[in-house]
C-alpha positions as CSV (number, residue, x, y, z in Angstrom):
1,X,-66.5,-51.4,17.3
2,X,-63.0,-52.5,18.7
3,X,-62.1,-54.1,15.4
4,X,-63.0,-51.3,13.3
5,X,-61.2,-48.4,15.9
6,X,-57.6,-49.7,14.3
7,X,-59.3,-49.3,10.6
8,X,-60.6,-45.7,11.2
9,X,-57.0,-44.4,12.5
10,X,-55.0,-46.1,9.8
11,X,-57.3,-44.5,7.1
12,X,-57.1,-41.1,9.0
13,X,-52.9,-41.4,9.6
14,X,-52.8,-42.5,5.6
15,X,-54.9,-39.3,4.7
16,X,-53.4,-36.5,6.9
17,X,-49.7,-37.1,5.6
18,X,-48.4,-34.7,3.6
19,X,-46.8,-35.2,0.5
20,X,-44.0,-32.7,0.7
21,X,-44.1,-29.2,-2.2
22,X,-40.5,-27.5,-3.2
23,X,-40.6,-24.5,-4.5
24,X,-38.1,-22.1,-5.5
25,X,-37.1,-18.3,-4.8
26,X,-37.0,-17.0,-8.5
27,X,-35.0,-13.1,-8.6
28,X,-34.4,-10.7,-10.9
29,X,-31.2,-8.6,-11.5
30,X,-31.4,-5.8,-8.9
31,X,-32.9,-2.5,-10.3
32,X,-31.4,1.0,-9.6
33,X,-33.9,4.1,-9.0
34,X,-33.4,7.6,-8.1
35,X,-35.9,9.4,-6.6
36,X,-36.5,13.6,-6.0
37,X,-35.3,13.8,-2.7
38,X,-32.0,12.4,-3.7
39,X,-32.5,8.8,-2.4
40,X,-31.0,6.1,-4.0
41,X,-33.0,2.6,-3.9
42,X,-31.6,-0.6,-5.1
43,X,-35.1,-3.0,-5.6
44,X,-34.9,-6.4,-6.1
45,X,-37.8,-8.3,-7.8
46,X,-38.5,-12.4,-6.2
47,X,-41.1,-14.5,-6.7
48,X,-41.7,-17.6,-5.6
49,X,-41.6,-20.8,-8.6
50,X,-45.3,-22.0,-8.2
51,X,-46.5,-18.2,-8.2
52,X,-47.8,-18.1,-4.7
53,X,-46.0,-15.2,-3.5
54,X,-43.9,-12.1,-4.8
55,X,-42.1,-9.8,-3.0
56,X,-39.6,-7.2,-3.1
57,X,-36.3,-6.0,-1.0
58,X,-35.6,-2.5,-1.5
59,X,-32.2,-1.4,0.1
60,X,-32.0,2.5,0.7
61,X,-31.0,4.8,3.4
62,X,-28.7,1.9,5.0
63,X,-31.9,-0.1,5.5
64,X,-33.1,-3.2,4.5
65,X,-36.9,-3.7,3.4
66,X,-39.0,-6.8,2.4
67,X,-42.5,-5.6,1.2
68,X,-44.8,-8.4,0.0
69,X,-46.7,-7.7,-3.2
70,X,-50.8,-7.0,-2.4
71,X,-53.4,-5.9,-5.1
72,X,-53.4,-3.2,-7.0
73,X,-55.5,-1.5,-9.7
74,X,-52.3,-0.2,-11.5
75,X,-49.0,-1.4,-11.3
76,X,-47.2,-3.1,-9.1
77,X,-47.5,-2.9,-4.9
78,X,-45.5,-3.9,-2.6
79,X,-46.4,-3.2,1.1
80,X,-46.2,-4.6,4.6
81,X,-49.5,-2.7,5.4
82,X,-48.3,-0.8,8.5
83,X,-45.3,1.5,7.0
84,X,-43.5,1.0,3.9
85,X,-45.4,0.7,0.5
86,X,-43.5,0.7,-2.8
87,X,-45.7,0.8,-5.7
88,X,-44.0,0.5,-9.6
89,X,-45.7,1.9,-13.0
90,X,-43.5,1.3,-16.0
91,X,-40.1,3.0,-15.1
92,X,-41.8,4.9,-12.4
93,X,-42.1,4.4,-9.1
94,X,-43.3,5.9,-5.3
95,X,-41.8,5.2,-2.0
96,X,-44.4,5.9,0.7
97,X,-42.1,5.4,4.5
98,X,-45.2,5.9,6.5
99,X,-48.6,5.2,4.5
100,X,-50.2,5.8,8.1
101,X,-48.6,9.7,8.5
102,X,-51.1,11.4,6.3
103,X,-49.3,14.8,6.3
104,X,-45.6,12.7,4.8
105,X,-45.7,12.5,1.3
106,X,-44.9,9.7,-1.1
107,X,-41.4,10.1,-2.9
108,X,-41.4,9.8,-6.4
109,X,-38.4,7.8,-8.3
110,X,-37.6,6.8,-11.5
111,X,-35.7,3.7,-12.7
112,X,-32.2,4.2,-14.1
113,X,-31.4,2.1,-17.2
């Protein structure tokens, strides 16, 4: 058993190392959109090269928001699940600032070309 204890941990040391991934942050040209209420939102579009991840930043009101994507039956959604969901259709799109405040409404915006 002695002789074969040296064996076992080279094979597990050999397996557990990693062989290391790059990937990229891929972005789009930052899109303008103007909603009802007057707000103006600058949205930037990333993804990440092998696919695993997309995400916007929307900059509006002097604030600064990331918002990963999560599934949706329509669209596009972005949200971090706890305030801020940004959800695209076409050149259409809604800015919900609290999706846990049931009596705020959504803001609806529309992409400027």
């Amino acid at each position: 058993m002695k002789k074969l204890l040296p064996f076992i941990f080279a094979v597990i040391s050999i397996s557990t190392v990693a062989t290391p991934l790059t990937v990229d942050i891929v972005g789009n040209s930052p899109a303008n959109y103007h909603c009802n209420d007057g707000t103006k939102i600058i949205a930037t579009y990333y993804a990440l090269s092998d696919k695993s991840l997309q995400f916007v930043k929307l900059n509006f009101d002097k604030m600064k928001v990331t918002l990963p994507a999560v599934i949706s039956a329509s669209g596009s959604r972005y949200s971090d699940g706890y305030k801020n969901e940004w959800w695209i259709k076409g050149n259409n799109a809604t800015l919900n600032r609290d999706i846990n405040n049931k009596d705020q409404r959504p803001v609806e915006c529309r992409l400027v070309p």
